[in-house]
N, C-alpha and C positions, 0 to 999 in steps of 0.2 A: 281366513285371517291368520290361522298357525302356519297356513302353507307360504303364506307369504312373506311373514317374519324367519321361516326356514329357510326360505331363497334371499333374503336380504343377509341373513347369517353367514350363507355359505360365499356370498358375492365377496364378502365381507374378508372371509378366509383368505381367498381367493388373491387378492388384494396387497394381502399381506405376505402372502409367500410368494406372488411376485416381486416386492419391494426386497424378500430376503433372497431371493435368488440375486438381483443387484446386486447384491452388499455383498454376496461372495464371490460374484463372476467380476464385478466388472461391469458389467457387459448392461448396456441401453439398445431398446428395440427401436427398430426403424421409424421414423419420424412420419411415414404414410401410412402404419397401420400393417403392411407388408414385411415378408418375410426378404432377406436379402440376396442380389441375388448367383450371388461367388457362390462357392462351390463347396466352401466354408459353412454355408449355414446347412448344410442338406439334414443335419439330425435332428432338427425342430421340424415340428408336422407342418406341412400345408396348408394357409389359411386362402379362405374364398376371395376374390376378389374385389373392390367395394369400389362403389360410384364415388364424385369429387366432393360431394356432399357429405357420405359418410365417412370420408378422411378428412376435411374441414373438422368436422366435431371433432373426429376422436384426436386431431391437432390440436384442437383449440382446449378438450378436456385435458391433455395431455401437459399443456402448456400452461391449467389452473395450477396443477398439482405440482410443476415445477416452482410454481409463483411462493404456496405455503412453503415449500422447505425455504426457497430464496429470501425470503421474509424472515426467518429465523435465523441468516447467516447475517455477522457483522458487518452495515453496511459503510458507506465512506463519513467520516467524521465521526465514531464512535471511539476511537482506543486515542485519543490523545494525551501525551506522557504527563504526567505532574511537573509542576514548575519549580524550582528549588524556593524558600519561605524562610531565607534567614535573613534578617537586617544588619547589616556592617557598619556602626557608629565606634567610632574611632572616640577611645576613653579620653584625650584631653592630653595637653602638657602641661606640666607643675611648672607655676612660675619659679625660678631663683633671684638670688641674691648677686648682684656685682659686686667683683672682688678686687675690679680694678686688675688684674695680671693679662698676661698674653694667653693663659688657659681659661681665662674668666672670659675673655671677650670671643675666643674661641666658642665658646658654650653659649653663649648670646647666638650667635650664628648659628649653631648648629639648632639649636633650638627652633628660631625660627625658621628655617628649613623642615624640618619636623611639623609646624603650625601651618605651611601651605600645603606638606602633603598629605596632612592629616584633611586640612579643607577639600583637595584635591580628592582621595577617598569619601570623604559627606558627599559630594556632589554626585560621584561615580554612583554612591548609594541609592540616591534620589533619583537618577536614570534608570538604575535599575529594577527600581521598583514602580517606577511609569512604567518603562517599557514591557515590564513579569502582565501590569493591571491591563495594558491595551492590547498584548496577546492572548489574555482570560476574552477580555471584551468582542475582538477579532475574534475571536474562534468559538465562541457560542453564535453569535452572528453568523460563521458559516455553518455550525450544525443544526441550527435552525432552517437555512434554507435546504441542506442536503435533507433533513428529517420531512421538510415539505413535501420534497420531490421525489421520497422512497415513499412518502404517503400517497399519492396519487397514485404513485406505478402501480402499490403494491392491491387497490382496489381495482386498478385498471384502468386504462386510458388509451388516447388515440395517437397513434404516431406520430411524430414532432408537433407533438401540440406546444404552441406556443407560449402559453404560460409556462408550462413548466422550460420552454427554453428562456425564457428571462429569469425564472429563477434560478438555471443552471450557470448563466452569467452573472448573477448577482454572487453564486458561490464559489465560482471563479474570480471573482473583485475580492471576493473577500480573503480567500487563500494568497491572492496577491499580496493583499495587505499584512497576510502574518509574514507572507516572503521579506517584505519589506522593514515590518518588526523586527526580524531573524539580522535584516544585515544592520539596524541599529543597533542590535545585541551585538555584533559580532567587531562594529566598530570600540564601543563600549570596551569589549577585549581585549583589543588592541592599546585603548588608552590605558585602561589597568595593565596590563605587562611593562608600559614604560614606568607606571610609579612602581612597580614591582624591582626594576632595575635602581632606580631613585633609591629604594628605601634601601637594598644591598649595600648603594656606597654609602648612604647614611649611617647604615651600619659600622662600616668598614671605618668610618673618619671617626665616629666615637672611641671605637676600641684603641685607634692610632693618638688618638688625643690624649688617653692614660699616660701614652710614655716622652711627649712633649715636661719639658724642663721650667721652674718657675712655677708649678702648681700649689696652691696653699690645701691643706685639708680639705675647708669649705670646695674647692673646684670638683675634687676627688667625691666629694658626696655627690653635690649637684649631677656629675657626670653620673656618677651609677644609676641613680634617678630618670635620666634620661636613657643612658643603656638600655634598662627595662622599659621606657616608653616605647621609644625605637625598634625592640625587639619584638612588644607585643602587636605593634601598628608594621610588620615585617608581615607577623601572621596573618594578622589581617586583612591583610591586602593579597596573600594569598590564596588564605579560605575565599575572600571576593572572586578573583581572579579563576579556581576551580569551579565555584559554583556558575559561574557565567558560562564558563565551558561547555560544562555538561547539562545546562537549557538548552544553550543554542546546539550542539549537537544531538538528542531528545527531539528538540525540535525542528530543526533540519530534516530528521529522519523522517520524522512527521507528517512533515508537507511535502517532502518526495512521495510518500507512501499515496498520498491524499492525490498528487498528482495522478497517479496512476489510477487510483478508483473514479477520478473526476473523470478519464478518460470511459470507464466503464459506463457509469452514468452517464455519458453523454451518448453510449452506446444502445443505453435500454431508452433514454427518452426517445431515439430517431424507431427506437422501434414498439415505443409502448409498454415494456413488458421491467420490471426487478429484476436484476441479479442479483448482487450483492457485493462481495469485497475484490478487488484484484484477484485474477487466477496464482500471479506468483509471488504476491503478498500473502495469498491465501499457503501456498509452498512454502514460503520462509519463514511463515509463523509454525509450521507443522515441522519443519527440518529444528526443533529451538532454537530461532534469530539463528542458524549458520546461513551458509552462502544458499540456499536453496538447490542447489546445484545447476548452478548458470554455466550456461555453457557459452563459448563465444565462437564457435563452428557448428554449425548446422549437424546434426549425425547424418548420415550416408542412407538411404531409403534400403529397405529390409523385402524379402519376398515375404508376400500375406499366404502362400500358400498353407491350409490347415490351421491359419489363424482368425479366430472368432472377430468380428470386428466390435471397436467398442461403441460406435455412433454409425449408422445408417442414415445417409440421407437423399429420398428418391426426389429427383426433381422432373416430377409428370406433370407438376401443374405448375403456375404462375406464382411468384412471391410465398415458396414455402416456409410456414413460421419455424424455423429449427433452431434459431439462437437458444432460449431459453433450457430446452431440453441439453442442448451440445455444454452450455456451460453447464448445468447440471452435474453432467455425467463428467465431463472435465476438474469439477470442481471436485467431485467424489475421489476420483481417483487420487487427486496432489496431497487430500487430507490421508492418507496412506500411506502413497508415495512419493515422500515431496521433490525427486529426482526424479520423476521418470519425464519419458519422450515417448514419440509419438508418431508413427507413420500417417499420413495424409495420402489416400488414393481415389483420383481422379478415374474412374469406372465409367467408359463409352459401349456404349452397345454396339456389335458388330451386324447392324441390318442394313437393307439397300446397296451393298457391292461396297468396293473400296471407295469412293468419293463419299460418298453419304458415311460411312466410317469413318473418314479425315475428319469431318465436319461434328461427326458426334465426340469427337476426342479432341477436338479445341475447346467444345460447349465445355463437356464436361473439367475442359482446364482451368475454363474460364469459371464457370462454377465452384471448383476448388479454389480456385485463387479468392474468390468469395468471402469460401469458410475460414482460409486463412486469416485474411484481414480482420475478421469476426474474432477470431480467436486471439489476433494478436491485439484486438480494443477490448478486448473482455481484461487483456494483461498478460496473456502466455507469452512470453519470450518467441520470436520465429527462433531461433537459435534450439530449439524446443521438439521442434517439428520438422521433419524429410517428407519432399512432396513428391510423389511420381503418379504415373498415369502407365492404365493397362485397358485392353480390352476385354471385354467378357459378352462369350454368345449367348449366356443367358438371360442379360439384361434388356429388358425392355424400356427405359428410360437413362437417362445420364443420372449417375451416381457418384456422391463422395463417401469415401469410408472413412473411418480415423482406429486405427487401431493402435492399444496400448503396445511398448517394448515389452 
């Protein structure tokens, strides 16, 4: 019994100073169990080699324990911005007094010019406060079905299972519909900058009306009265006008971001498994909101020589599970460094003479082109990543590498 709680101890250790060796290399082991087979890894020992069996498991445990971190990373419809919470009622206009002059009837006028755009601002209010209540509405509606469908993953499931692809399209309708909210906000905006403009010359005709001829006392009061109507329903209309802005841009940013993770999620439902948030969502939250370091040219492929690779992936057997692990190890990296890049190497084994070489350095192009795609539905920018291909005599299977810059 103690000897057995002593080997569960030490498995235990064991365990953990693997997971801290990651955190300070980098560096993820090869997805079959296997050491790699460049020329790069030669300072790690030789391990035996195992049937398809006991690489199945150690895939499939491999791929639990990517699941627990993935589960604790912020998945899509979690960080949506607050909505601004002020109401914009427009204080009234003070009736006056006719004075019978040419500046008295003027002041009639303007007045009620004031009373439609003051109505004009109540209405904008009342849009906008629909609009703030049907994007609250909207968008619990979609983090409920995203919360479904990271519930299922994150216990496990079967590859495009079909339920969970209808509720992927449900949370796609729904993200629609905040789209669609976003551009009612944004027309809304548009109608507030024109009374924005409105209330300018409103302005403008008051102050010009001071120095109009034929005014009686009574005019000169009425008018200051209105001045400060005018002036305060000015502001008004532009604290309305700011705070529209800065929703609909909040959330704008929102549901681009959301676009991107929707893409993710549609990535782990085809294959079963959680991720979690965008790969360069996950970058630009770690760069604070800068540009993440986007690049819009591909970098130039790098020689791996003497460089440790940071994802191994052997394809000896049929449909190997390596998304979960790659984004893992990819995601580790961006929350560090949220600019880096990345070499992509397509590794053919050199057996069977040159023809059976051509043929394993297509596979294996075609296999990287693979991981690419994988990497770029997880969220990594191609723009991110240099792909080349090499041969290696020691390889015994087609291999993709991915090593950090």
């Amino acid at each position: 019994m103690i000897l057995s709680k002593f080997r569960f101890l030490v498995l235990g250790m064991t365990f953990t100073v693997a997971a801290c060796g990651f955190a300070e290399e980098s560096l993820w082991p090869t997805l079959t169990g296997q050491e790699p087979s460049s020329s790069s890894a030669q300072s790690a020992p030789p391990q035996p080699a195992k049937n398809a069996a006991q690489s199945s498991a150690q895939a499939s445990a491999q791929a639990g324990s990517t699941q627990t971190n993935a589960a604790r990373a912020p998945g899509p419809g979690g960080n949506q911005p607050r909505l601004g919470n002020s109401n914009f009622t427009p204080s009234g206009v003070t009736p006056g007094q006719q004075t019978g002059t040419v500046v008295g009837k003027k002041i009639i006028s303007l007045r009620e010019e004031l009373k439609r755009l003051q109505t004009a601002v109540s209405k904008q209010n009342m849009q906008l406060q629909r609009a703030r209540a049907k994007i609250v509405q909207d968008s619990r509606r979609y983090h409920a079905s995203v919360a479904s469908i990271n519930s299922r993953l994150q216990i496990g499931t079967t590859p495009g299972n079909p339920i969970l692809v209808r509720q992927y399209n449900s949370a796609q309708a729904d993200l629609d519909r905040l789209s669609g909210d976003l551009a009612q906000m944004n027309g809304l905006s548009t109608a507030i900058s024109g009374d924005s403009t409105m209330s300018s010359f409103l302005s403008e005709s008051v102050k010009a009306t001071f120095s109009i001829s034929g005014a009686v006392d009574e005019d000169h009061r009425q008018l200051a009265i209105l001045e400060d109507e005018v002036n305060r329903t000015v502001i008004l209309i532009e604290r309305l006008h700011k705070e529209v802005v800065e929703d609909v841009r909040r959330q704008s940013n929102y549901v681009a971001t959301e676009r991107s993770n929707l893409n993710l999620l549609a990535s782990g439902i085809r294959s079963g498994e959680i991720y979690g948030a965008s790969l360069v969502n996950q970058a630009m939250v770690a760069s604070a909101g800068g540009a993440g370091g986007l690049r819009s040219i591909p970098p130039r492929p790098r020689s791996t020589v003497g460089r440790r690779p940071l994802v191994v992936i052997r394809f000896d057997r049929p449909n190997v599970p390596y998304q979960q692990a790659l984004y893992t190890a990819v995601s580790r990296v961006l929350e560090r460094r949220p600019n880096a890049t990345f070499d992509l190497v397509a590794v053919a084994p050199s057996l069977g003479g040159k023809a059976r070489t051509a043929l394993n350095k297509t596979k294996s192009r075609r296999f990287a082109e693979g991981v690419l795609r994988a990497l770029v539905e997880m969220g990594l920018p191609p723009s991110r990543i240099a792909m080349s291909t090499k041969v290696n005599g020691g390889a015994r299977a087609n291999e993709v590498h991915l090593y950090l810059r």
